[in-house]
C-alpha positions in Angstrom: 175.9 137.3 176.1 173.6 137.9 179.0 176.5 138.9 181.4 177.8 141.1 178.3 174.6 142.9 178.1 174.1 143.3 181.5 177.7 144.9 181.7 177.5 147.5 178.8 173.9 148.9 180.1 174.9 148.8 184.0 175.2 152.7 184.1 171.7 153.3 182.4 170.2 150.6 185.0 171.7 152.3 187.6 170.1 155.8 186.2 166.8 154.4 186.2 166.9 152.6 189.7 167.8 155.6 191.0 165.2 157.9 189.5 162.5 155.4 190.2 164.1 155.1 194.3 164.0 159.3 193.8 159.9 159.0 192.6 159.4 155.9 195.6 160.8 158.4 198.2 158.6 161.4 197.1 155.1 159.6 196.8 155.9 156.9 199.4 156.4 160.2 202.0 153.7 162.4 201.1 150.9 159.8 199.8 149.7 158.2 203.2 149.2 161.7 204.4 147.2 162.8 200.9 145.2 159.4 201.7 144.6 160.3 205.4 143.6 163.9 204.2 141.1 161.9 201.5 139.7 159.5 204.7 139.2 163.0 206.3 136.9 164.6 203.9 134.2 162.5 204.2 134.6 161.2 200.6 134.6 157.4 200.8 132.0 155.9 199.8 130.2 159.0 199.4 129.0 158.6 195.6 127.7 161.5 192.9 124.9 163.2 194.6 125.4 167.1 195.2 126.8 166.8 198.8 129.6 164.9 197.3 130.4 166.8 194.7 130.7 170.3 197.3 133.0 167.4 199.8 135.0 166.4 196.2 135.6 170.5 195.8 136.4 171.5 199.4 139.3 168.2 199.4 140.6 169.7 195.8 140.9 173.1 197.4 142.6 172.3 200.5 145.4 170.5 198.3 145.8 173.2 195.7 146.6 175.4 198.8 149.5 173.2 199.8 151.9 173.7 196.5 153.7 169.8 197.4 150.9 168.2 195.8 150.2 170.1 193.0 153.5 170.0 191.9 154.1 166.3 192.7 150.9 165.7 190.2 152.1 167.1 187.7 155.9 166.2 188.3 154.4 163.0 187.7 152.1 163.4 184.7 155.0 165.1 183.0 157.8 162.3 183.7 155.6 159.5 182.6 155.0 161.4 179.7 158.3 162.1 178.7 160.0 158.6 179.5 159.1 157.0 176.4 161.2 159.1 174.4 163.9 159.1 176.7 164.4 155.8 176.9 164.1 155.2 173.2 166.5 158.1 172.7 168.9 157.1 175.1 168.2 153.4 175.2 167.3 152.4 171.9 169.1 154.4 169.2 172.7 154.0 170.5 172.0 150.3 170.4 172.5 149.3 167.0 174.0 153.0 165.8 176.9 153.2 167.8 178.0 150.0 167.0 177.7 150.8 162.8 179.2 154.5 163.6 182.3 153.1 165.8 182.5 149.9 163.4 182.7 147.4 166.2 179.9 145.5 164.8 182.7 143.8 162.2 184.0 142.5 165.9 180.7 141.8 167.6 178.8 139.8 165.0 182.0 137.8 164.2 182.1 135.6 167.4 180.4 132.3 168.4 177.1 134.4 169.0 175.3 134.6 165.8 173.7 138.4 165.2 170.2 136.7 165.5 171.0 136.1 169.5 172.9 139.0 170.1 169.9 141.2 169.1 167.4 139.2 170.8 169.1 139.3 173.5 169.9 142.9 173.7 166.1 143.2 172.7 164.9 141.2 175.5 167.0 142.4 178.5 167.0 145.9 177.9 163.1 146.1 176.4 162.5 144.5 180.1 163.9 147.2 181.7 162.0 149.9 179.7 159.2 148.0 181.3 159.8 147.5 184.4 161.4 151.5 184.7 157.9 152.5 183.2 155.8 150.0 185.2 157.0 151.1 188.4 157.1 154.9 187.7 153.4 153.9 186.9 152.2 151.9 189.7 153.9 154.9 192.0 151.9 157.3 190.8 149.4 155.6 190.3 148.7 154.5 193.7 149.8 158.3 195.2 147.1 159.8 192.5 144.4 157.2 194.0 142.8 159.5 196.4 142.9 162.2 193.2 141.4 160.1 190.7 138.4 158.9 193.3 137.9 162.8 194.1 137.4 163.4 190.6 140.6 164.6 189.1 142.6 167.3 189.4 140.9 170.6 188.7 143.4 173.5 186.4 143.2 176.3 184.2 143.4 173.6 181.5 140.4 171.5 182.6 139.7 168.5 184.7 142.8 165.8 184.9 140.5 162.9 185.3 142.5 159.4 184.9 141.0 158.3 181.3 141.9 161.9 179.6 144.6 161.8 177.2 147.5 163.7 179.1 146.6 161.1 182.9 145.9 157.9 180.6 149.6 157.7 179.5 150.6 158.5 183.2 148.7 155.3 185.0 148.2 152.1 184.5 149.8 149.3 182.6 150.1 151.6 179.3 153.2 153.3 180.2 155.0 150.1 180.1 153.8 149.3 176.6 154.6 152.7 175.9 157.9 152.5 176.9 159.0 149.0 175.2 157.5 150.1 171.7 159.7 153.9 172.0 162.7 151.9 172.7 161.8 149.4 169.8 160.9 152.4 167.4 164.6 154.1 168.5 166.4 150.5 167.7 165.0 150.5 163.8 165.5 154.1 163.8 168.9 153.4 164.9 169.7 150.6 162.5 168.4 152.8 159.4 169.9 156.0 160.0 173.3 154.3 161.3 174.2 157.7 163.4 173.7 157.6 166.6 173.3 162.0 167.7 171.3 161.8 164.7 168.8 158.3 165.4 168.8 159.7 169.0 166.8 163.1 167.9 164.6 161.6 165.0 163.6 159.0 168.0 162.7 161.9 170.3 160.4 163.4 167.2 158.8 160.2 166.1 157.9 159.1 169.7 156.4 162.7 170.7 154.5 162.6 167.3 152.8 159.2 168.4 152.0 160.4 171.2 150.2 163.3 170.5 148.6 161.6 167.0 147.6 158.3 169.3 144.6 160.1 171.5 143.1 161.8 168.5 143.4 158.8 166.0 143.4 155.3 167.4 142.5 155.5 170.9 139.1 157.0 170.9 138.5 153.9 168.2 139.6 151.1 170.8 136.0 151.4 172.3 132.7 152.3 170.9 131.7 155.6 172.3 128.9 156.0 174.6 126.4 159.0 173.8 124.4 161.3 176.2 121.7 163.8 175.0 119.7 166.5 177.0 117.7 169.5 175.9 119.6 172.9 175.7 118.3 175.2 178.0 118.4 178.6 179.2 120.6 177.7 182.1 123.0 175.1 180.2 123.7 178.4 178.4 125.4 179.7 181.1 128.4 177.2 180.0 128.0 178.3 176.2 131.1 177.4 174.2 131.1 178.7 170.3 133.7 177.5 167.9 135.4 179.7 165.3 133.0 178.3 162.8 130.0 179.2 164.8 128.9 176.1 166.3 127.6 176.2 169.9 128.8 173.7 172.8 127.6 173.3 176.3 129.7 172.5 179.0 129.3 168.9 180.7 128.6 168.5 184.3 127.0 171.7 185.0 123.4 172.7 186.1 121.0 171.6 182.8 124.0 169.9 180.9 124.5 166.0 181.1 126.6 164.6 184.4 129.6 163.0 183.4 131.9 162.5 186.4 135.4 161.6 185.3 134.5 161.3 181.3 137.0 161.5 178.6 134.7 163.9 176.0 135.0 163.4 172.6 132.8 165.5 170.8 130.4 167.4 172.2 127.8 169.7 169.5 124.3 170.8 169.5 122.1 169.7 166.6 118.6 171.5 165.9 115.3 169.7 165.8 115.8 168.2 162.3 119.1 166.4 163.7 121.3 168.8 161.7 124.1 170.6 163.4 123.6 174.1 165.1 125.6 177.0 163.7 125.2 180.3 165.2 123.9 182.7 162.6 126.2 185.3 160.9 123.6 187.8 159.3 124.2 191.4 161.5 120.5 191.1 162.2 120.1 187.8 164.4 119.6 188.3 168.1 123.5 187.3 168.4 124.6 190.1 166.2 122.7 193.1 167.7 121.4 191.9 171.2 123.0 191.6 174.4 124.4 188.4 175.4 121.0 187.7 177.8 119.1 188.0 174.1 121.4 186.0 171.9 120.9 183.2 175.2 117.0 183.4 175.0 117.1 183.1 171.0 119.3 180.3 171.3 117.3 178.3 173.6 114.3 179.1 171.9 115.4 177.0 169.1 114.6 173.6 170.7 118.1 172.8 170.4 119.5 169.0 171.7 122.9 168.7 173.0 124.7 165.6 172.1 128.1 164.6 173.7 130.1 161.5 172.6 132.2 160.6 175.7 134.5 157.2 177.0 133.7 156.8 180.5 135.5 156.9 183.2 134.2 152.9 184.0 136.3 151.8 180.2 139.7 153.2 181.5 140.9 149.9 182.4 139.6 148.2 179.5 141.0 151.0 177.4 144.3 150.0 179.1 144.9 146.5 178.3 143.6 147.4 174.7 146.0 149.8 173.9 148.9 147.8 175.8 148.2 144.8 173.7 148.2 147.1 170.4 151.2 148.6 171.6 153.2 145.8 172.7 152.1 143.8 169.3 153.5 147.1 167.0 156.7 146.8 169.3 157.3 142.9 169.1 156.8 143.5 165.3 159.0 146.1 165.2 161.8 144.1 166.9 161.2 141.1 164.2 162.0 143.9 162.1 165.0 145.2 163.8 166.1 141.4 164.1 165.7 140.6 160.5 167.6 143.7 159.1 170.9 143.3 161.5 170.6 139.7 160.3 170.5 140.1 156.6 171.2 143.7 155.5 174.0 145.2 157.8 177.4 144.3 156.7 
């Protein structure tokens, strides 16, 4: 059964080897020269302090002027992202569906091999490959983003790619792995319900993206209690004002009169006024906002003895967020494959 297995994904192995080789060629050849640049700028060992924070800007400006790194960052960010789905599209939902759609299940789960085995095994094998694929893709790009993550992250029009933000936590680590076992799990059941492989191949690709993009804003900023910074609001925090379409006023983190949070993942961040309630800017036509110039509605606003208050992971939990998630992720995807198990077992004829 193992040799049988082994035989009918031997093209799709091959596929991934090869990307992966592809991914080991590209870092492996550029990221001992983005670590000797790194060595170069005086970085190591340098810590927070202002001097390391102009070193940390100079080393991200000399590699946004080379367009190979850039581009092999976010190459990266954006294949890590999308190989879950992939692999539970073309991995996962065939597995089951193809064999309903082309009926050679009635052959299959006739032989000497009960279905129980036969699933487990195809379970096993191939959900080890999702990991190792993912795993290595992972520690690649991992190790070629070192000298990025210890500068600080990647500064773009989009903000600061710090490794513990939602978009570079699913990129490094060990989660990538768990995240590529439990998409090839969800495209098995998805497979076994809808019995159609085109179509359990594109609901897989929905349901996987969906996770994804639900997981950072629902479960993950839950793993951990959040840590909380305050700081007064003043005149030159202002300077970084950020107002929402409801009116409430935001300042900036890590600039001059804000709180320093090198490589923080944010998750709220709000002023509240003396009393502890939240700051809204007011919408009368005669406040200082309304009929002032900006330097007036700035001065009225931090006149108001306003506190900022930002709720924020820190970059220090990123490996503990790791092994939390991968355990939740790789418990859903062991469940879901005692799932997938039990249905080919009792409820496919």
């Amino acid at each position: 059964m193992t040799w049988l297995t082994f035989r009918q994904f031997r093209a799709q192995a091959i596929t991934a080897l090869a990307a992966v080789a592809v991914l080991a060629v590209a870092y492996g050849y550029t990221g001992p020269h983005l670590a000797d640049l790194y060595d170069k700028s005086g970085l190591r060992g340098c810590g927070n302090g202002p001097r390391c924070l102009s070193l940390a800007t100079a080393f991200m400006k000399s590699l946004r002027a080379d367009q190979v790194y850039p581009a092999l960052f976010f190459a990266g960010i954006l294949i890590l992202l999308i190989l879950p789905a992939v692999i539970g599209a073309f991995w996962g939902a065939p597995l089951v569906a193809r064999e309903l759609e082309a009926g050679t299940y009635r052959l299959a789960w006739n032989q000497d091999v009960t279905r129980t085995r036969w699933m487990a095994v195809k379970l096993g094998l191939i959900g080890l490959a999702a990991i190792a694929t993912a795993g290595l893709a992972s520690l690649l790009f991992s190790w070629w983003a070192g000298p990025v993550n210890a500068a600080g992250g990647f500064p773009d029009n989009l903000g600061q790619f710090t490794r513990i933000t939602p978009l570079m936590f699913i990129a490094q680590g060990v989660a990538p792995a768990a995240w590529a076992v439990l998409a090839f799990v969800i495209g098995v059941v998805i497979g076994i319900l809808v019995r159609r492989t085109i179509a359990a191949m594109a609901i897989t690709i929905v349901v996987v993206v969906l996770l994804q993009f639900l997981w950072p804003s629902f479960i993950r900023p839950h793993l951990l209690t959040p840590m909380r910074a305050t700081a007064p609001v003043t005149l030159e925090g202002l300077n970084s004002m950020l107002v929402s379409s409801s009116g409430g006023v935001a300042v900036a983190v890590n600039q001059p009169g804000t709180p320093h949070l090198p490589g923080a993942w944010v998750l709220s961040n709000y002023t509240v006024t003396p009393t502890g309630k939240r700051f809204y800017l007011p919408g009368t036509a005669s406040s200082a906002c309304a009929k002032g110039s900006p330097a007036q509605c700035d001065a009225w606003i931090a006149g108001q003895h306003l506190t900022q208050v930002v709720e924020y992971q820190p970059a220090s939990n990123f490996w503990q967020l790791q092994w939390l998630e991968t355990a939740l992720l790789l418990t859903a995807a062991a469940g879901l494959g005692g799932v997938a198990t039990w249905r080919t077992r009792w409820l496919l004829t």
